[in-house]
Biopython code that builds the backbone (N, CA, C, O; Angstrom):
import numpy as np
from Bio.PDB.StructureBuilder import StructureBuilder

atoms = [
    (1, "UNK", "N", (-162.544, 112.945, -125.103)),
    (1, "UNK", "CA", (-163.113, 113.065, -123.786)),
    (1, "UNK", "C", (-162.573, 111.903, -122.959)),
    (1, "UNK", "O", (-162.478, 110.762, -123.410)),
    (2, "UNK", "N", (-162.200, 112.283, -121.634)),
    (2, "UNK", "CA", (-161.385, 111.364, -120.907)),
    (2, "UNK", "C", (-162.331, 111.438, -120.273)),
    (2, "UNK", "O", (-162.821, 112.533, -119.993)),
    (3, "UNK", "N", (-163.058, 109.820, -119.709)),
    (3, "UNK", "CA", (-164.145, 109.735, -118.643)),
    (3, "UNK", "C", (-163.090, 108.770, -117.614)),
    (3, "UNK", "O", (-162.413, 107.823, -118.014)),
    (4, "UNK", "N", (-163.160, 109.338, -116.049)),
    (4, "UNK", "CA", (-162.328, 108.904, -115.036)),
    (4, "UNK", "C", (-163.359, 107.861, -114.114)),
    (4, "UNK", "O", (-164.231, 108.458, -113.484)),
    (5, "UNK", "N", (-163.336, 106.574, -114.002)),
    (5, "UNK", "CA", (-164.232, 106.169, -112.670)),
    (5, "UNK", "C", (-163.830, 104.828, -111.768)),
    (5, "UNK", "O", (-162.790, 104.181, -111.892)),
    (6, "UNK", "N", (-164.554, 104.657, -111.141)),
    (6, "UNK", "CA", (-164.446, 103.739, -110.096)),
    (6, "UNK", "C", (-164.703, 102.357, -110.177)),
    (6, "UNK", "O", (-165.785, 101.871, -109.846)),
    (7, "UNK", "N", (-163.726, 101.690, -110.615)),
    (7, "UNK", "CA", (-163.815, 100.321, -111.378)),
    (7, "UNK", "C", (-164.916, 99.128, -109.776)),
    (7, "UNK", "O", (-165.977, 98.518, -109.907)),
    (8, "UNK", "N", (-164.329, 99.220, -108.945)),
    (8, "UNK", "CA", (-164.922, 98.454, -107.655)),
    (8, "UNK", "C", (-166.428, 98.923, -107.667)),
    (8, "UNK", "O", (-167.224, 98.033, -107.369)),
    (9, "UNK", "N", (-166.991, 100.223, -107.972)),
    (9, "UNK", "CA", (-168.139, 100.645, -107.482)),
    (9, "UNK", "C", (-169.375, 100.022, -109.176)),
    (9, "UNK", "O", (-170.538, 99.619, -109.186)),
    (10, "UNK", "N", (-168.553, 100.198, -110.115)),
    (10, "UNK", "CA", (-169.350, 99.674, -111.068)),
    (10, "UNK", "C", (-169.447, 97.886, -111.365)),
    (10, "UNK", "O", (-170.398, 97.375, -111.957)),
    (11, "UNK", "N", (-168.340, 97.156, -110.855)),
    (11, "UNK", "CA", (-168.383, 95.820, -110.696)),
    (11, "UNK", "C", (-169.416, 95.466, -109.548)),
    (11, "UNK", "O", (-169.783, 94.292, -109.494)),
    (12, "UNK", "N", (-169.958, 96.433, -108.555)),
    (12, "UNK", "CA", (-170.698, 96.113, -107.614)),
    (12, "UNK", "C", (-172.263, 96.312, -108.240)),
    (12, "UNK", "O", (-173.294, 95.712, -107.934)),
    (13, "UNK", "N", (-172.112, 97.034, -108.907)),
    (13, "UNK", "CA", (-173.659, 97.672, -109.533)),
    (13, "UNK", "C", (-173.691, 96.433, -110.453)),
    (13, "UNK", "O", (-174.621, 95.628, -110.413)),
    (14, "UNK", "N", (-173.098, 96.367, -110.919)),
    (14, "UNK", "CA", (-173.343, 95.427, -112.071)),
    (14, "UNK", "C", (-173.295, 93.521, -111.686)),
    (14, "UNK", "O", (-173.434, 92.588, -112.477)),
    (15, "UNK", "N", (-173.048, 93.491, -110.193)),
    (15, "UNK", "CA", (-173.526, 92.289, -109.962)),
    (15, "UNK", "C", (-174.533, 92.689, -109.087)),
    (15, "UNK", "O", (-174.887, 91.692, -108.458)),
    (16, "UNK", "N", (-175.023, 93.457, -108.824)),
    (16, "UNK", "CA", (-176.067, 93.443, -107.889)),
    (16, "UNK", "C", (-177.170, 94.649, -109.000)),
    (16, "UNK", "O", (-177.360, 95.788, -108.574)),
    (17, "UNK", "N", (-177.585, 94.360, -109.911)),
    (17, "UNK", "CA", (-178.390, 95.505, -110.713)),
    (17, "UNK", "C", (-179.471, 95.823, -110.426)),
    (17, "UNK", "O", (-179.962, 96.728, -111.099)),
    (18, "UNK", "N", (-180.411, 95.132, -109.153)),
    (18, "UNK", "CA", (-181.197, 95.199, -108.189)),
    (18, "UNK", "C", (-181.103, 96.723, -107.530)),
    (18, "UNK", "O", (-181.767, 97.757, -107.609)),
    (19, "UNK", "N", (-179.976, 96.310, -106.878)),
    (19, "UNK", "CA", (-180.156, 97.195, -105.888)),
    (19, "UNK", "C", (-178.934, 98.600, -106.243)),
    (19, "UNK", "O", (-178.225, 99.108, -105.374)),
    (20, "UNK", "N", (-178.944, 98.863, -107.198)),
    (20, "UNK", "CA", (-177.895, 100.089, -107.909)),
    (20, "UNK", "C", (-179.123, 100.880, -108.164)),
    (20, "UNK", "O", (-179.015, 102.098, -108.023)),
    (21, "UNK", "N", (-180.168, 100.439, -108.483)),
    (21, "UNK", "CA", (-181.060, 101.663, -108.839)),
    (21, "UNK", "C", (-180.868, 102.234, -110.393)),
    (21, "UNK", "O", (-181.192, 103.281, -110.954)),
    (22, "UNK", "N", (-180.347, 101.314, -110.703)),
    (22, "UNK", "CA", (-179.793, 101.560, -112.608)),
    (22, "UNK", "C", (-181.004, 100.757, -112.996)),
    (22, "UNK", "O", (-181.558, 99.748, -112.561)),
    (23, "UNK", "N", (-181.262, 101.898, -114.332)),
    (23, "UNK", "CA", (-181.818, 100.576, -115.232)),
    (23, "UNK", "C", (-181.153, 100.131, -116.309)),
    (23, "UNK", "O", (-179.944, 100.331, -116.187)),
    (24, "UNK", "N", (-181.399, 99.703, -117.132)),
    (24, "UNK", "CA", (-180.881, 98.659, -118.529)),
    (24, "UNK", "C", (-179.583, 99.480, -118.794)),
    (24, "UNK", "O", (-178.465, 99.519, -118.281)),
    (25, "UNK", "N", (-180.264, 100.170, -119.896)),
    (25, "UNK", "CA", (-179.197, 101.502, -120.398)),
    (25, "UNK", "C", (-178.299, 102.140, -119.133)),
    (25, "UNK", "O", (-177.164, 102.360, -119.557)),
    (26, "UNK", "N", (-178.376, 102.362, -118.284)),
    (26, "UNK", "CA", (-177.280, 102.772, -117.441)),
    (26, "UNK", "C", (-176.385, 101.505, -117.043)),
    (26, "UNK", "O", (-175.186, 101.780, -116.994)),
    (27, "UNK", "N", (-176.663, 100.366, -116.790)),
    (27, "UNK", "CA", (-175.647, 99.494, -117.062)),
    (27, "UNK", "C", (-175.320, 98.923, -117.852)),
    (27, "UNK", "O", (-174.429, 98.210, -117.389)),
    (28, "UNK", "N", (-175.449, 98.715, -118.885)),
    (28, "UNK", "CA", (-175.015, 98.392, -120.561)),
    (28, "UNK", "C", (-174.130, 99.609, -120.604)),
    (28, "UNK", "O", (-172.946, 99.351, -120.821)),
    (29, "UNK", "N", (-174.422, 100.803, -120.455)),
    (29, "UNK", "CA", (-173.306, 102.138, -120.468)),
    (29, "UNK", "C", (-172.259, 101.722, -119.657)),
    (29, "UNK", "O", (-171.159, 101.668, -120.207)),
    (30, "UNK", "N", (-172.350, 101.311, -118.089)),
    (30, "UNK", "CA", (-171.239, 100.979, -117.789)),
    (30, "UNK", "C", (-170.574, 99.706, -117.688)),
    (30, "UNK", "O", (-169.585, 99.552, -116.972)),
    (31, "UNK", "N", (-171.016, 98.913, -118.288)),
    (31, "UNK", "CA", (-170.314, 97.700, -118.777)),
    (31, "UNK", "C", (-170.041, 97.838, -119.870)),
    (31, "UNK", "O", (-169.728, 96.704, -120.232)),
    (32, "UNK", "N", (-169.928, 98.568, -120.786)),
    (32, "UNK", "CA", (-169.004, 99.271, -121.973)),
    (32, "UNK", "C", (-168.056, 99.897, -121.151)),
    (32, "UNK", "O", (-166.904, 99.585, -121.453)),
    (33, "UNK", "N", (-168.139, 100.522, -120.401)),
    (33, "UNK", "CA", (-167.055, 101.684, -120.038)),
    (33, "UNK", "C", (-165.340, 100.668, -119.364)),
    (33, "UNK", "O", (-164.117, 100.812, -119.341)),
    (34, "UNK", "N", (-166.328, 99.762, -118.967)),
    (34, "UNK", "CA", (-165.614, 98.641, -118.016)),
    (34, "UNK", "C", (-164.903, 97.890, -118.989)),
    (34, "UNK", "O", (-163.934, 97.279, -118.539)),
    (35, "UNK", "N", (-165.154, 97.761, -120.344)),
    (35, "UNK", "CA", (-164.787, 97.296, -121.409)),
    (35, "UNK", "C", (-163.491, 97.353, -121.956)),
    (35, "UNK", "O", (-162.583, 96.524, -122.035)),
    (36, "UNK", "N", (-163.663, 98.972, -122.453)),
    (36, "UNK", "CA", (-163.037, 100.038, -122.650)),
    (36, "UNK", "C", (-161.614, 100.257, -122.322)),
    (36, "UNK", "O", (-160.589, 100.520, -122.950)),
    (37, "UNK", "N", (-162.043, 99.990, -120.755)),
    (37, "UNK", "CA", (-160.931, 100.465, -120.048)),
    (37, "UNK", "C", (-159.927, 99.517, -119.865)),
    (37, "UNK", "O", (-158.744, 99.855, -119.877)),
    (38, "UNK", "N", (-160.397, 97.977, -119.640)),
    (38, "UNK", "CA", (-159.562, 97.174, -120.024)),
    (38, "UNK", "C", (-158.629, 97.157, -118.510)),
    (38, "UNK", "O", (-157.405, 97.277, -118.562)),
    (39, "UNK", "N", (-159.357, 96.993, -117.180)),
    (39, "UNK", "CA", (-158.614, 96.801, -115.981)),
    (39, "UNK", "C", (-158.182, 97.940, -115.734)),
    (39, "UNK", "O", (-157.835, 98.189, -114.580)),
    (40, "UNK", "N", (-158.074, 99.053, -116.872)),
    (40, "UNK", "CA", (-157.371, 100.474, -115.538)),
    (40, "UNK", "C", (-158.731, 101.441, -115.265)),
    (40, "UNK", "O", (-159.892, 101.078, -115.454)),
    (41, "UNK", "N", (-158.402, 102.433, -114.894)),
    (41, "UNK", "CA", (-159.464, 103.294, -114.624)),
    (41, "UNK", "C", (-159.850, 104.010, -115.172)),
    (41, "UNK", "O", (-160.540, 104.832, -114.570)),
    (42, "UNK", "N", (-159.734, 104.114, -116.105)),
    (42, "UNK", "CA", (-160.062, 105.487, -117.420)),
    (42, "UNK", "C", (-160.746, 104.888, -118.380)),
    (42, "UNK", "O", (-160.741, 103.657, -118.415)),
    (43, "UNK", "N", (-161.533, 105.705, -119.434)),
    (43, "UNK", "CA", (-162.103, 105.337, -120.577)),
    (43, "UNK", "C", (-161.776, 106.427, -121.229)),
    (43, "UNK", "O", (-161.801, 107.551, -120.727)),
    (44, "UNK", "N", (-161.337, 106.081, -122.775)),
    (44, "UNK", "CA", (-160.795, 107.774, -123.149)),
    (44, "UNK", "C", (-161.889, 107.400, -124.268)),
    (44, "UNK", "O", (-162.045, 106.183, -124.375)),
    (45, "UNK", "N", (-162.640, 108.148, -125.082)),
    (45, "UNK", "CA", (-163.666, 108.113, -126.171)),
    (45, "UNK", "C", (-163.218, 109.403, -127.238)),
    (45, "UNK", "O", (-162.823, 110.497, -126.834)),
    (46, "UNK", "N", (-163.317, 109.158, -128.171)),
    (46, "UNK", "CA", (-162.566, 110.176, -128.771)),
    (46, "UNK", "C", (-164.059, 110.602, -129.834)),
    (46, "UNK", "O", (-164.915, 109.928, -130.409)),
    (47, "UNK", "N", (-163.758, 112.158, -129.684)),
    (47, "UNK", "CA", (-164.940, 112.608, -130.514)),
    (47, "UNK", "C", (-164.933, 113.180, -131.771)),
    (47, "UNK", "O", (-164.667, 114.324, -132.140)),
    (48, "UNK", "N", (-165.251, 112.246, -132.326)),
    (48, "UNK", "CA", (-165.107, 112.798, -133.840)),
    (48, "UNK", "C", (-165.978, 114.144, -134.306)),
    (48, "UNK", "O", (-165.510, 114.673, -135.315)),
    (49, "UNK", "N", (-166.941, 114.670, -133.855)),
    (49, "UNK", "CA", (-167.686, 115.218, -134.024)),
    (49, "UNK", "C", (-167.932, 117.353, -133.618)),
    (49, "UNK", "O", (-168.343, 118.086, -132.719)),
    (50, "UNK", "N", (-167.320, 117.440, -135.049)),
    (50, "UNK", "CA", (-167.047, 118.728, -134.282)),
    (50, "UNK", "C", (-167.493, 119.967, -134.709)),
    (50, "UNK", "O", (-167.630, 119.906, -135.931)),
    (51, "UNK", "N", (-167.828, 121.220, -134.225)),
    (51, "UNK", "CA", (-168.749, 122.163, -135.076)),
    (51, "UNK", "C", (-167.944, 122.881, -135.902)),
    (51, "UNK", "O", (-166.810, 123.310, -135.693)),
    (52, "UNK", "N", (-168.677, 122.974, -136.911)),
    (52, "UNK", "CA", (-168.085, 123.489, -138.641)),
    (52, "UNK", "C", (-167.524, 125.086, -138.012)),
    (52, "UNK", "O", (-168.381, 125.827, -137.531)),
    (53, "UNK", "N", (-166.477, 125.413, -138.041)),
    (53, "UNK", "CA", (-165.951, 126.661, -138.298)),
    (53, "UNK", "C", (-166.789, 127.750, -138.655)),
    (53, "UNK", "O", (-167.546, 127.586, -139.611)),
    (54, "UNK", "N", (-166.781, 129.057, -137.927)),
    (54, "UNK", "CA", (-167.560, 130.064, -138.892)),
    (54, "UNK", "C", (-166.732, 130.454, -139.574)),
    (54, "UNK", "O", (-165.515, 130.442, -139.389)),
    (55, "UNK", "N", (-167.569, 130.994, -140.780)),
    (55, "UNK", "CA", (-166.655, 131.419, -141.861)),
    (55, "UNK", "C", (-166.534, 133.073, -141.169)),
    (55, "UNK", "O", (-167.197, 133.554, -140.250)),
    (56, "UNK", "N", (-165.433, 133.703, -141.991)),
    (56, "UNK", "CA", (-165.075, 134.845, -141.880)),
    (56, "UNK", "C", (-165.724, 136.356, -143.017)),
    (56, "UNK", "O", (-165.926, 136.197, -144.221)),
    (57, "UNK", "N", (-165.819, 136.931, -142.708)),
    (57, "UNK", "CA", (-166.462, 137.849, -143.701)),
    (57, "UNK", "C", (-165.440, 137.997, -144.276)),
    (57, "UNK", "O", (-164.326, 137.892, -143.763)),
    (58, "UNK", "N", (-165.802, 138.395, -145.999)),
    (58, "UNK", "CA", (-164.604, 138.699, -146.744)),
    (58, "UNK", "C", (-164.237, 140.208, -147.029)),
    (58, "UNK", "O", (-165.015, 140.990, -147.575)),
    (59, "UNK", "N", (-163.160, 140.482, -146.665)),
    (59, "UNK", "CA", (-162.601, 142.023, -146.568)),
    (59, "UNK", "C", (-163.344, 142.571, -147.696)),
    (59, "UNK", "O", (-163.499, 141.792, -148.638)),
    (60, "UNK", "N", (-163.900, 143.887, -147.822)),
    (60, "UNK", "CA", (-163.967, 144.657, -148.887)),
    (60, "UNK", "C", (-162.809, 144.711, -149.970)),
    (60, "UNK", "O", (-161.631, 144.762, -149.616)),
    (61, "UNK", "N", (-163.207, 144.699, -151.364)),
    (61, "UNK", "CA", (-161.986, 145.021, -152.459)),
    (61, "UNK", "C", (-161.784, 146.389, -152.284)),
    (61, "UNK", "O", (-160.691, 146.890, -152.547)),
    (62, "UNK", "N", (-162.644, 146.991, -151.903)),
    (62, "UNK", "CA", (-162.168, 148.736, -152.203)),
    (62, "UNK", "C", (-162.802, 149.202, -151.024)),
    (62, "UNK", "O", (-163.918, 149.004, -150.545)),
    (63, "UNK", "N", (-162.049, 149.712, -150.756)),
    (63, "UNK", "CA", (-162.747, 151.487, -149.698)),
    (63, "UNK", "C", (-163.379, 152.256, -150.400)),
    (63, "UNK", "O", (-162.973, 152.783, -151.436)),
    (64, "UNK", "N", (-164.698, 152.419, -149.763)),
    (64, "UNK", "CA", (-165.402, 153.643, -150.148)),
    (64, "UNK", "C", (-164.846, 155.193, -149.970)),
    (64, "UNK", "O", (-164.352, 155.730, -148.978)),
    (65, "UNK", "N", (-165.105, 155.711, -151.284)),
    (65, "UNK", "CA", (-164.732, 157.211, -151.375)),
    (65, "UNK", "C", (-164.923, 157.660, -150.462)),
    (65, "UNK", "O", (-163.969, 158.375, -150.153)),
    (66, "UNK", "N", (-165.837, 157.670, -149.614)),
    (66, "UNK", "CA", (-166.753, 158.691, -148.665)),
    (66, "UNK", "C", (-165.556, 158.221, -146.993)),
    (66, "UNK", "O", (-165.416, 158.973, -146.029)),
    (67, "UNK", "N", (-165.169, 157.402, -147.087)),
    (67, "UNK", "CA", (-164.320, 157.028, -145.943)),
    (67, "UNK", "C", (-162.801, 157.424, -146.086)),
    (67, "UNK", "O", (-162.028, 157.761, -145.189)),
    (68, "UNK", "N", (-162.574, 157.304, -147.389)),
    (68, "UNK", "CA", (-161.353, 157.523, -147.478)),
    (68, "UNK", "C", (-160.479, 159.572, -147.215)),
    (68, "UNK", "O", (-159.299, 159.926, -147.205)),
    (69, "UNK", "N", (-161.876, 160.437, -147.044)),
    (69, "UNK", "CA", (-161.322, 161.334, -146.753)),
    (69, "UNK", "C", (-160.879, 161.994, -145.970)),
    (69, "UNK", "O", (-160.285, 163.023, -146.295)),
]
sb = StructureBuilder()
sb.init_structure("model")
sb.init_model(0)
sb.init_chain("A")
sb.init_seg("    ")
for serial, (resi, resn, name, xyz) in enumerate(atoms, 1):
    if name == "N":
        sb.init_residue(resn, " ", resi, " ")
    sb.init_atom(name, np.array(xyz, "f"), 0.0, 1.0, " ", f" {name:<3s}", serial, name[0])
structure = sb.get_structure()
């Protein structure tokens, strides 16, 4: 997951945490993100986490008589 944002607008929230209207957890989130990114604008997070495959039904071994005529 590529998260895209606005490096100026979160350095502002985060010196002024007053008046952003964030609480704790929303800036701890984006002072990680700010982390992350390391001066450019992106945060890429990579997700390990992924849903198990359905399995497939397994073909019949034989055709039924009754179909096969």
């Amino acid at each position: 997951m590529k998260i895209t944002f606005d490096v100026e607008r979160i350095q502002e929230a985060l010196a002024n945490p007053e008046l952003s209207g964030l609480d704790d957890v929303d800036l701890a989130v984006l002072s990680t993100c700010l982390e992350l990114a390391g001066g450019s604008n992106q945060c890429v997070l990579i997700d390990d986490t992924r849903a198990p495959k359905k399995k497939r039904k397994p073909r019949p071994s034989r055709i039924k008589r009754s179909k096969r005529k």
